[in-house]
N, C-alpha and C positions, 0 to 999 in steps of 0.2 A: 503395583505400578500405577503411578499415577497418571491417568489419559489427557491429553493437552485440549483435545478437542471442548471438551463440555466448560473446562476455562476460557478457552476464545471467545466461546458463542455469547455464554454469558455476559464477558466484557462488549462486544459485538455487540449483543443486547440494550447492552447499558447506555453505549456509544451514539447506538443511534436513536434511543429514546431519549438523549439529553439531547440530541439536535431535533427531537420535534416537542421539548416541551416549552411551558409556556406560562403563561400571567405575568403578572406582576407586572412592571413600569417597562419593559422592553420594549424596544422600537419591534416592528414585524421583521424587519430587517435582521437582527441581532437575536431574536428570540430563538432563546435554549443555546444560544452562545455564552461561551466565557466574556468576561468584560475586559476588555484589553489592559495589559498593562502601561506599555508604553512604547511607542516605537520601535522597529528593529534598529540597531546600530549598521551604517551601510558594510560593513566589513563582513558584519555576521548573515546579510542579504546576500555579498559577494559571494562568501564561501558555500552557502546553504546553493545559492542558484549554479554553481560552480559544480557541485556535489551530481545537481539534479541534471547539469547538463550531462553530465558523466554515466550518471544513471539509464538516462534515456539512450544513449551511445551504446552503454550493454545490452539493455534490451535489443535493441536492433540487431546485435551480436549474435544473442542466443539466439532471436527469431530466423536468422539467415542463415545459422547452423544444422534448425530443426531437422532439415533435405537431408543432411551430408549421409555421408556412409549408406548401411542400406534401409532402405525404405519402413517403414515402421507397417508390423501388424493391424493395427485398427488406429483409429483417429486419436482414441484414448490412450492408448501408447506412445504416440507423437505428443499429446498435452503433456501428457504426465511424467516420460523421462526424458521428453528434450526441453519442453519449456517450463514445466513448473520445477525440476529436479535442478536444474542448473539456477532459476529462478534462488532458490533461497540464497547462497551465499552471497548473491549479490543482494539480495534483501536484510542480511542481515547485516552485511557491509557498509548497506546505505543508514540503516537503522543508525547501526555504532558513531558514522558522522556526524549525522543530522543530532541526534541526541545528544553529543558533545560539545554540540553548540550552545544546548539548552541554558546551562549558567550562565551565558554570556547574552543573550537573547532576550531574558526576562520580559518576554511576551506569552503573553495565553495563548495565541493563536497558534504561533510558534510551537508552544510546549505541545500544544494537540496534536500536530500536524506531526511533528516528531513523534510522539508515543503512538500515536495510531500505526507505528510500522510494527510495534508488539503482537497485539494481536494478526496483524497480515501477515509476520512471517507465523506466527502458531495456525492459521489456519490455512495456508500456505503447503505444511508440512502435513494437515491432515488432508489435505488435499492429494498430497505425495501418498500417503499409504492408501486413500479410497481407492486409483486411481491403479494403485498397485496389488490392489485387491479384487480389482474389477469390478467395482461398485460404480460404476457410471450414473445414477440416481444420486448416490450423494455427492459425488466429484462435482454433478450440475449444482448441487446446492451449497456446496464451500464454494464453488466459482459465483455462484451470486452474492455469498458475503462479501467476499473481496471485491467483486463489484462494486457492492454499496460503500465500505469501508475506503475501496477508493474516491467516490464522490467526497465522502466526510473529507477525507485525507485534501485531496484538491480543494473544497472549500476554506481548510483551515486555510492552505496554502496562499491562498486570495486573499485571505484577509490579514493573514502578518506578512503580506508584499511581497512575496517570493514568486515571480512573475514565468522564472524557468521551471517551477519546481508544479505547476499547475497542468502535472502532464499525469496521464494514464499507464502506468508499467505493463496491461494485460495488453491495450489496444497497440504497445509500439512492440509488444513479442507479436502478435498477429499481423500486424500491417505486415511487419519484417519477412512475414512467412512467402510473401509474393516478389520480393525483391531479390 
């Protein structure tokens, strides 16, 4: 059986040492970035910001959910089968749209900012079994990739002009949790 996890990290890896490398003729700005290809088409901004408004709608869903029924054993059971378990389809959801845009987009920033949802849902799901294993040590440490992999993610975001799509999915499941 092949394990998902040690594919993530590595791309995870990869991911976030191409955003901190460097030389060559780059602005400080752009450095370790892709070189744009050419502006979004607005239809493809429409639907991509359209996607991401939607996106952030679920989250608030799943987050206002968390409560329901009865009460969860530890804090780690409420992460793990109310918000990260429900989490993936809609990750993978979002993944499949955003990514089908990509032909039509022919923007690098674009194309990052779509594929970074690859690895988020695979670390996503190993997040799902540490969690379901009672491994709270590494639960903490998949929730800090996706952390970071969400900054990358938001940055691409900002730079191929998706101005809805420059949102957080972990911080709008938590906010959710108080409303």
């Amino acid at each position: 059986m092949i394990r998902v996890w040690p594919i993530a990290l590595v791309l995870t890896a990869m991911l976030l040492a191409a955003g901190c490398g460097g030389g060559g003729e780059e602005s400080d700005a752009n450095q370790g970035r892709p070189e744009q290809s050419e502006a979004l088409p607005a239809e493809i901004v429409s639907r991509a910001d359209s996607n991401c408004r939607d996106f952030l709608l679920e989250a608030r869903r799943i987050g206002r959910k968390a409560f329901g029924d009865a009460p969860p054993t530890t804090i780690l059971e409420l992460a793990t089968e109310r918000l990260v378990k429900p989490s993936i389809p809609v990750l993978e959801g979002m993944a499949e749209r955003q990514q089908g845009l990509e032909p039509e987009a022919n923007n690098s920033s674009f194309d990052l900012y779509a594929e970074l949802f690859d690895p988020i849902v695979a670390i996503a799901r190993e997040r799902l079994a540490a969690g379901r294993a009672g491994d709270a040590a590494k639960a903490k440490r998949l929730e800090e990739l996706l952390t970071n992999l969400g900054l990358e993610q938001r940055q691409a975001a900002r730079e191929a002009g998706l101005a809805d799509c420059d949102i957080d999915f972990q911080h709008a499941l938590l906010s959710s949790l108080n409303q």
